[in-house]
Structure formats: structure tokens, C-alpha cells
C-alpha positions in Angstrom: -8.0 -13.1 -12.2 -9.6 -9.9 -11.6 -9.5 -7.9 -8.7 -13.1 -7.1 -7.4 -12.8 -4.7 -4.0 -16.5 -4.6 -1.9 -16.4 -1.3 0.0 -17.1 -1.9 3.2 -17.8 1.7 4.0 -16.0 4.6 6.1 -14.6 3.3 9.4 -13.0 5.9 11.2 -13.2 9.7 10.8 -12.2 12.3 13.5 -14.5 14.4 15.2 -14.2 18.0 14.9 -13.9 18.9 18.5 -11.9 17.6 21.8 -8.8 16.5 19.6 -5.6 16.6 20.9 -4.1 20.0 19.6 -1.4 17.5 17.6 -4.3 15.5 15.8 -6.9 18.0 14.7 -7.9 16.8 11.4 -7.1 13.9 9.0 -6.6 9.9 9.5 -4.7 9.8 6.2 -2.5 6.4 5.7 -3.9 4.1 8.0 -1.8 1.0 9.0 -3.2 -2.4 11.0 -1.1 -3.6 13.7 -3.5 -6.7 14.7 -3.9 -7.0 19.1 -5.9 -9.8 18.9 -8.4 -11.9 17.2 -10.4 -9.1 15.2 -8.9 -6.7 17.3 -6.7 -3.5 15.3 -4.6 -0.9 16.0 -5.3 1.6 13.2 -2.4 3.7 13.5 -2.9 7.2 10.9 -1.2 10.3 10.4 -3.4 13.1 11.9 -2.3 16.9 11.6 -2.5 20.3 13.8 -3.8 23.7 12.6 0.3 24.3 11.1 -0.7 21.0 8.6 2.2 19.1 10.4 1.2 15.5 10.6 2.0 13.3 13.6 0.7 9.4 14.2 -2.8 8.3 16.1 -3.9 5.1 16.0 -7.5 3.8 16.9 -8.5 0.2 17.8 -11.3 -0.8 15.6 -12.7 -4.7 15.4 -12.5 -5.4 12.0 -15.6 -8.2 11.7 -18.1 -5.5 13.2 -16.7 -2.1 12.3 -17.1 -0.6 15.9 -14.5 1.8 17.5 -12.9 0.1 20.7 -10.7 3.0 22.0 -10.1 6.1 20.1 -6.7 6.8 21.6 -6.1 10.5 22.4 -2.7 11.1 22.9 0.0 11.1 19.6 1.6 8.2 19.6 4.7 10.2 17.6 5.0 13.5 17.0 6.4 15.7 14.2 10.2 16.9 15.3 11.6 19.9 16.6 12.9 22.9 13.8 15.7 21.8 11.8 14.7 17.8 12.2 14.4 15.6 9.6 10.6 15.2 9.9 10.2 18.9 11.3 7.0 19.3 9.5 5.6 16.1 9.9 5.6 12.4 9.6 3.4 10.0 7.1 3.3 6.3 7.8 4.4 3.3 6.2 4.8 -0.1 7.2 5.0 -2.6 10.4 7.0 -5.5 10.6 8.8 -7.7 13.3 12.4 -9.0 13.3 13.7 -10.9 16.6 10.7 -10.3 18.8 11.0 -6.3 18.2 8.5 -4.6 16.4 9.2 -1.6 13.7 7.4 1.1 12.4 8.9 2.8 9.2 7.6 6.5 8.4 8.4 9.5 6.3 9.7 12.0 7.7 8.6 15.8 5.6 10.8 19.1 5.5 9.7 22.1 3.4 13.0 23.3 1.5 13.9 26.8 0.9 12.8 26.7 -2.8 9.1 26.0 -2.2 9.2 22.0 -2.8 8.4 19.3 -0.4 11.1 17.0 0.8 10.7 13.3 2.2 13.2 10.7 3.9 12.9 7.3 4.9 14.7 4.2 6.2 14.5 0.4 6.9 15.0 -5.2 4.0 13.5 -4.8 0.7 10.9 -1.2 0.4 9.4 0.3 -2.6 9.6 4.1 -2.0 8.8 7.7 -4.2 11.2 9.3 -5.5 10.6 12.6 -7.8 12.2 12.9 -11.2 10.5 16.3 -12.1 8.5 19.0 -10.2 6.5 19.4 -14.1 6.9 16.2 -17.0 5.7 19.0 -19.6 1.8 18.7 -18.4 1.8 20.3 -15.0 2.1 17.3 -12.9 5.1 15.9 -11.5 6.9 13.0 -12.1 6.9 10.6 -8.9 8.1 7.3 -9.4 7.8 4.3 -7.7 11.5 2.8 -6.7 12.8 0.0 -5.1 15.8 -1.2 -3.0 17.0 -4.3 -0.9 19.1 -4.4 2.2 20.3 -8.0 4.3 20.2 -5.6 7.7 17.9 -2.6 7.1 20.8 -0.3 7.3 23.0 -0.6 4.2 21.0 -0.5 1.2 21.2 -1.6 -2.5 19.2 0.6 -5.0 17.3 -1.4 -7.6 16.0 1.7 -9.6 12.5 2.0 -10.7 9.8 -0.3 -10.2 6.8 0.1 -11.4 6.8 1.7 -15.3 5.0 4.9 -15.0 3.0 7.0 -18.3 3.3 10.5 -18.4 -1.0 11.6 -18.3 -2.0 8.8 -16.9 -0.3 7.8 -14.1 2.7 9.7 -13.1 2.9 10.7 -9.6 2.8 7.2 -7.2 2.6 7.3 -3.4 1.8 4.7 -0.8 2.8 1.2 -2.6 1.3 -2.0 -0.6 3.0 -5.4 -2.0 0.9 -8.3 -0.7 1.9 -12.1 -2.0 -0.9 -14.5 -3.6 -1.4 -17.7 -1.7 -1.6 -19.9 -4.3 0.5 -18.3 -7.3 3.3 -16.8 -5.3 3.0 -14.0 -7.8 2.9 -10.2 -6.1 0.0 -7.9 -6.2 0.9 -4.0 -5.4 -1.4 -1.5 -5.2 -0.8 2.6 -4.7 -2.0 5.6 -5.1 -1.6 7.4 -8.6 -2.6 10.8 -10.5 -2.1 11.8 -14.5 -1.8 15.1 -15.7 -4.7 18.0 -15.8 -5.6 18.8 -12.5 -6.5 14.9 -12.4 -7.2 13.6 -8.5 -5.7 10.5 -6.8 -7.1 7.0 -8.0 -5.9 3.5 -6.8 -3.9 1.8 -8.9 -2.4 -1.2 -9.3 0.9 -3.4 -10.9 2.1 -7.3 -10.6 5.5 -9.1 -10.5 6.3 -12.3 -11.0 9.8 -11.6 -8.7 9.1 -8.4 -6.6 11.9 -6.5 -9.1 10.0 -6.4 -12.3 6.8 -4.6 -12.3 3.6 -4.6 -14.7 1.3 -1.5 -14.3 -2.3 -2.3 -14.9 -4.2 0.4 -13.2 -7.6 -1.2 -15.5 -7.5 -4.4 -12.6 -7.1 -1.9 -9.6 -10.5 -3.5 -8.7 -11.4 -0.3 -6.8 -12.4 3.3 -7.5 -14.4 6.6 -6.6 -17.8 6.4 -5.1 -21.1 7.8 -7.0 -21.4 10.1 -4.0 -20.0 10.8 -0.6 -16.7 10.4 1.8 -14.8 9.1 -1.5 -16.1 10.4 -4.7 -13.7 13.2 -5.0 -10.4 11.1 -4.6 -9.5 7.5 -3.0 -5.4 7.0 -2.3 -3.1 5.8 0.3 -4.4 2.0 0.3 -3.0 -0.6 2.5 -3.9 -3.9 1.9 -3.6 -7.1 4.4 -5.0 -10.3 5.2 -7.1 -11.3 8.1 -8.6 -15.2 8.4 -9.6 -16.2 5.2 -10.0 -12.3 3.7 -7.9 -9.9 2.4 -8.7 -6.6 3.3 -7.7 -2.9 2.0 -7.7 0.8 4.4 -7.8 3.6 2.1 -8.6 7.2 2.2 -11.4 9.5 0.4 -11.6 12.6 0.0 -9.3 15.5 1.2 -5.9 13.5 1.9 -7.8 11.2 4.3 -9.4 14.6 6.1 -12.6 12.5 5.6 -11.4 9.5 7.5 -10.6 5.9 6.1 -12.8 3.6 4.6 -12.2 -0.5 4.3 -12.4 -2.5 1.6 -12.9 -6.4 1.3 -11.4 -8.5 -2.3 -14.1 -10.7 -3.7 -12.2 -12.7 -5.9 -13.9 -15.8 -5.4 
């Protein structure tokens, strides 16, 4: 079947002024927690004038697009000099075990030699993991990798994922694995660049078992506006179900400095 995504529009973008000094600018990978009914907790990564990222969130009903509370106050912030997410923290995914609810996030550290660093933790994931600063066209090599653990402490490393091709797409971020209903196959999509200066696109992969991984970017079912918050670049999706519709958050332009836009799947 193919994937057919009706944008929605931008939902949430921060205003320039009366930020808290921790969220200035951005609402980059945006994550429903749902409160009730069509009631979400957008939680994003937002960052200060030093571009270190820490988490917001918003609440935003979903059926008519309005803004509930636009929560000032970090929800986490970045970690002191020498921490493990010293220079910021990017969001990944929610889940509940036992009543107790977990947030998994990235935690970023700028090494002495100039590259970016990333760390994350917590029962199966699919994760980036860079092979090459330059694959011989100026663009890195970021793969997509994936691991299993019984307690989300002890892990098992499964390798890579989802294949990658060098020009096309070869630096992943921000994989969201949702199951089909009725063909108990799963649907992944993430964010993905090629070579040349190329910007982020959404792209997309199935499995039959959650281990073995077809990339076919050409069903992604979404891409760059004519004009507009996401013409330049669209990344960082997250895609969940609500009643009878799946849904996808993504960001435009700039990282997600133009906010986050939602998506519905029309697939019939």
C-alpha cells in the first residue's frame, strides 16, 4: 500500500520574545504524551542563545489544532560542564512499564576534536551511530542501528538496521517504528540526507520482524512544501496513532527553529 501523508499544517512555533532564557528558539523533535481525549503534551527540544537544547513541551488538542497551555518553564535542562548531556539534550521516545512512565533522550557533548558526540539508554531501540565523519562525498555516514534488552539496562547489539546508500541516503536520525493493524508488518520512518550539500528529507523502511529492514525512501508518502515553514527541509518525524488515525509531528525548516507541523496518513 502506499503511504499518502495530508499535511495538516504548522502547529506550534515559538514566539520570539518572553521565552524562558533556556528555550529561546526551536521545537525540534516533538513527542505526544496523550492527557486526555484529544488532549497532548508536545514535549520538544528548545535551545538558549549557547545552542544547548533542553525539553518544553506544549499541550495542543490534536482534533482542532489550538494551543491549551504553552508551558514556560524547561521541563529538563541541559547538564552541568563535564556531564554527559552538557550541551544539550534531544528527545526520543515515551513509554510505560509498571505504572511508571519513561522518557528516553540523547544526551550531546562537543569533543575536543571538533565532532559532535551523542549517548543514549533504555527494551528494543533503533539508534544513530556514525561510521564516518566523510563516505568520500562530504557527508557522513550515520547509520541506523538496533539493539534489544529484557530490562532496559543490559543490552544486546543487533548491528545495523536499516541498509543505507552512500548519495542518497546516508546520514539517518530520529527513526519512529509504528506496527500495521492489520498486517502486523512494521513501518519506520526517519529523517535522511545524501551527499552534496543535500538537506534533510523523510524517509522511510519496512520489516516484516523489526530486525530486517527494507529502505524505500520512494513510499515515505511525505516531503518538502512548494513554499513556506517546510520547503527548505522536513526531518525529525514521529509518528502515532490517535482514534482511528495515524498521525506524524515533524519539523521544517532550520532544525525545527520554525516550529512543528502535523501530518495525517490517508491510506484509505
Amino acid at each position: 500500500m502506499s503511504n499518502q501523508w495530508q499535511k495538516l499544517g504548522l502547529l506550534y512555533c515559538p514566539q520570539a520574545s518572553g521565552r524562558h532564557p533556556k528555550l529561546k528558539t526551536h521545537a525540534a523533535n516533538p513527542l505526544p504524551v496523550q492527557i486526555q481525549g484529544d488532549l497532548y503534551r508536545i514535549f520538544y527540544s528548545a535551545r538558549d542563545d549557547e545552542n544547548r537544547s533542553s525539553v518544553a513541551a506544549v499541550d495542543i488538542d490534536i482534533a482542532t489544532g489550538l494551543v491549551v497551555e504553552d508551558h514556560y518553564q524547561p521541563f529538563f535542562e541541559h547538564g552541568p560542564a563535564g556531564s554527559f548531556y552538557a550541551e544539550g539534550v534531544s528527545i526520543g521516545c515515551c513509554y510505560e512499564v509498571d505504572q511508571q512512565r519513561y522518557l528516553l533522550f540523547m544526551g550531546w557533548q562537543n569533543a575536543t576534536e571538533g565532532h559532535w558526540r551523542g549517548d543514549i539508554g533504555r527494551l528494543r531501540l533503533w539508534y544513530g551511530s556514525t561510521r564516518s565523519w566523510d563516505a568520500g562525498n562530504g557527508e557522513m555516514l550515520h547509520v541506523i542501528n538496533g539493539a534489544e534488552s529484557s530490562n532496559g539496562h543490559d543490552w544486546s547489539r543487533q548491528g545495523l538496521a536499516v541498509p543505507f546508500e552512500l548519495g542518497t541516503a546516508q546520514a539517518f536520525s530520529k527513526p519512529s517504528v509504528v506496527r500495521d493493524r492489520r498486517s502486523g508488518n512494521y513501518s519506520m520512518w526517519f529523517s535522511c540526507r545524501g551527499g552534496g550539500g543535500d538537506s534533510y528529507r523523510i524517509g522511510y523502511a519496512t520489516s516484516e520482524d523489526a530486525i530486517d529492514w527494507r529502505l524505500d525512501n520512494a513510499n515515505a508518502g511525505i516531503s518538502v512544501s512548494a513554499d513556506g515553514w517546510d520547503s527548505a527541509m522536513i526531518e525529525y518525524p514521529h509518528v502515532f496513532d490517535h482514534g482511528a488515525q495515524r498521525y506524524m509531528l515533524y519539523n521544517g525548516n532550520d532544525y525545527g527553529k520554525s516550529g512543528f507541523g502535523l501530518a495525517v496518513l490517508n491510506n484509505g
